[in-house]
N, C-alpha and C positions, 0 to 999 in steps of 0.2 A: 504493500500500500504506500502509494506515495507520501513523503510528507507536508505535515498543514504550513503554508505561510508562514504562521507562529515561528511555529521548529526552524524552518530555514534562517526566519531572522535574527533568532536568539543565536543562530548555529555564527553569528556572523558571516554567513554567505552574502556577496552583494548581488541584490536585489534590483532590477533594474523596471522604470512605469513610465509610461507618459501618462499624461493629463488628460480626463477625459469631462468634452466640459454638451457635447453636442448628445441631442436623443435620435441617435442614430445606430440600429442594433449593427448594421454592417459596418458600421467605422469598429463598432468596440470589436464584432468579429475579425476583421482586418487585423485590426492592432495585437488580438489575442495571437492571430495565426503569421504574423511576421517573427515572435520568436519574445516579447515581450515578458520578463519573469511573473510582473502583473501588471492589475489596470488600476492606474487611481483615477476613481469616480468622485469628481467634485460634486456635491449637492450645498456647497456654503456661497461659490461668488459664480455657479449656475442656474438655469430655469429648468433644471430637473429633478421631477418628483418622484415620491416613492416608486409606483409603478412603470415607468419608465429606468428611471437604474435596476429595477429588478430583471428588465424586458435586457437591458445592458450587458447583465453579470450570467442571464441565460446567453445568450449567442457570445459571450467571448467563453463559456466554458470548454475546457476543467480551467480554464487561467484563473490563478484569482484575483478576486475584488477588493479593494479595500475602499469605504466610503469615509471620505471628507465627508464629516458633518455639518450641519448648515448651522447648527450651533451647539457648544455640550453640555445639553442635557438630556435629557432622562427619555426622553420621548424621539430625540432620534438616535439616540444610542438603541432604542429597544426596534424601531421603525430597520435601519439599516441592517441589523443582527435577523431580524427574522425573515428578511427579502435573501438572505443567506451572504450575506459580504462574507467574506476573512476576517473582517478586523475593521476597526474604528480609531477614526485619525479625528481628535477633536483639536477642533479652533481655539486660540487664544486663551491656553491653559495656564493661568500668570502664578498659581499658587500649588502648594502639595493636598490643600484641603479639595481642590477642583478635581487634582489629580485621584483622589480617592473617591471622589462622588463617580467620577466616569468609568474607575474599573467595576466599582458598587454597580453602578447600571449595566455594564457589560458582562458582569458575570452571575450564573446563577448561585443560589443558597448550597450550603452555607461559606461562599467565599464571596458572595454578592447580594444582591437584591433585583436583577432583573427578575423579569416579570415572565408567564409563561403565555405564550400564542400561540395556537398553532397555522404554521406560513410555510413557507419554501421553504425556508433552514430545514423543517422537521419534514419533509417532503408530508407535508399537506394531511399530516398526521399518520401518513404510513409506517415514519422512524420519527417518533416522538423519544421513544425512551433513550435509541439510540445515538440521536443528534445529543442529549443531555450528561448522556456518560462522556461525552469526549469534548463539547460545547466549551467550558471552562478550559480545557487543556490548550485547543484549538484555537480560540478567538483573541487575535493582535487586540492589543490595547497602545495605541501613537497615540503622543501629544505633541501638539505643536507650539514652539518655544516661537514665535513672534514677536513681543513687544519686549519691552528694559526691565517689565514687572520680573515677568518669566526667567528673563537671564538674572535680575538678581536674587529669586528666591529656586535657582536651577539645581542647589545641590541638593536641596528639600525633595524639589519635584523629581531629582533621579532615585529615590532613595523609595517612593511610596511603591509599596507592593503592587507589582499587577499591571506596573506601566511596562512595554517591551520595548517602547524606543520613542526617540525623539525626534522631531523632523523639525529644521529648522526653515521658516517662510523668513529668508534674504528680503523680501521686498515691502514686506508688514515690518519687518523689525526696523529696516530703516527710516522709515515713516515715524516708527514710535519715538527715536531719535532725533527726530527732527530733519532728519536728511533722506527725504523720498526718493526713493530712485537709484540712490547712491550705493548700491550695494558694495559696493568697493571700497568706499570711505574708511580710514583706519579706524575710525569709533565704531561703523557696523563690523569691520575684520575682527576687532577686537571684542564686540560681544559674542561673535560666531565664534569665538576661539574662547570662550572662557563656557558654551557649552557644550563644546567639544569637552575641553577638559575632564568635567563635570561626567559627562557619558561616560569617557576613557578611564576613571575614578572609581565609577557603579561598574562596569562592564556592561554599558548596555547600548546597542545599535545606535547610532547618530546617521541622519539622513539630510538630504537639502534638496530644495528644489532650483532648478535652473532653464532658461530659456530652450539654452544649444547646448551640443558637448562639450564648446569650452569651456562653457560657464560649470559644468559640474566637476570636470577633471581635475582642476586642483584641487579639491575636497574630495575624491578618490582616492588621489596621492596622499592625504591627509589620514585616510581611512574610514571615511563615511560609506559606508554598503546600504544605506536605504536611499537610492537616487529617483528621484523625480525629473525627467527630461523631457522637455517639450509638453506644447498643450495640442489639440486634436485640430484647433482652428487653427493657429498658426502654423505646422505644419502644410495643411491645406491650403492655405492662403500662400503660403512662402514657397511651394512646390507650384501653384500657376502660375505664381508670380513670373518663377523662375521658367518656366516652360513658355508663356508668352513674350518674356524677353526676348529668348532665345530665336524662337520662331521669329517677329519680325527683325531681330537682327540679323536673323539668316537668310 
């Protein structure tokens, strides 16, 4: 039996996604069958609802899913877990008390307080009991370090049980700093690297997200295995781009 997401990433194997932000079941098929370790399914700065990322995480299987929450709490930590995601990436985790509410909602009793549905995870009630014996063992718990809150209370939040890794959003955290856009700036370098640290400290996965390959390769070289590369529209956009160029400049 192959192994869950989870395992790989605890395993520190580097994991490699694009960004999936469009309700299009053949892109996220596409994306699964080019070779993709998985699919990050944004539902926080997309127009895609539950039903539709469910319609997603079918046609890109077995790849797995991991949903970007639209926000972390309780109701879509339980929303994405039962349309059957891998794992739960919550937004804007600035504290270790956040971090504990979100594994609480991801995992069931007695290491949690999610709630019981039956949905897709439990295939529609056929493997109820079975989705629950292995559910907890299974299911990614990502926060994402964002804002100056998060890096400064980051040794906390690596520390709370149940969290499997941390993905840093470069382009929120600079924002929080006052300097949008600037990912490169040595005040953003400098908080990307003090939660690096922090991870390297816990032993626990460090990920980031990035436009293109460059932008992620030095944080490879650094040792981050949870990469985010590219988004679905850009990609699309930057490949006619580049094919209509070409063509009338041919």
């Amino acid at each position: 039996m192959p192994q869950s997401f989870r395992a790989r990433l605890r395993s520190g194997e580097r994991l490699i996604a694009p960004l999936v932000t469009l309700n299009s079941p053949p892109v996220a098929e596409l994306l699964a069958d080019v070779g993709f370790d998985w699919l990050f399914i944004d539902a926080e700065h997309s127009s895609l609802d539950t039903s539709q990322m469910q319609a997603l995480m079918q046609a890109a299987s077995p790849t797995p899913c991991v949903v970007r929450l639209a926000a972390g709490e309780d109701l879509h930590v339980k929303k994405a877990l039962d349309i059957g995601a891998a794992g739960i990436i919550a937004p804007q985790v600035n504290s270790a008390d956040h971090a504990v509410r979100i594994v609480q909602a991801a995992k069931y009793a007695p290491v949690g307080q999610r709630g019981l549905g039956i949905a897709r995870a439990h295939r529609y009630g056929l493997k109820v009991r079975e989705y629950m014996q292995s559910a907890n063992e299974d299911t990614a718990v990502i926060v994402q370090a964002e804002h100056h809150d998060a890096v400064k209370h980051i040794r906390d939040i690596v520390h709370v049980e149940g969290v499997d890794g941390v993905l840093i959003g470069p382009y929120d955290l600079s924002a929080s700093l006052g300097l949008p856009g600037a990912v490169d700036h040595p005040e953003v370098r400098d908080a990307i690297a003090r939660v690096r640290t922090a991870c390297l400290e816990a032993k626990l996965p460090i990920g980031i997200f990035g436009l293109t390959a460059e932008a992620v390769r030095p944080y490879i070289e650094q040792g981050f295995t949870m990469i985010v590369a590219g988004v679905d529209t850009v990609m699309l956009g930057s490949a006619a781009a580049s094919l209509l160029k070409a063509v009338r400049e041919g």
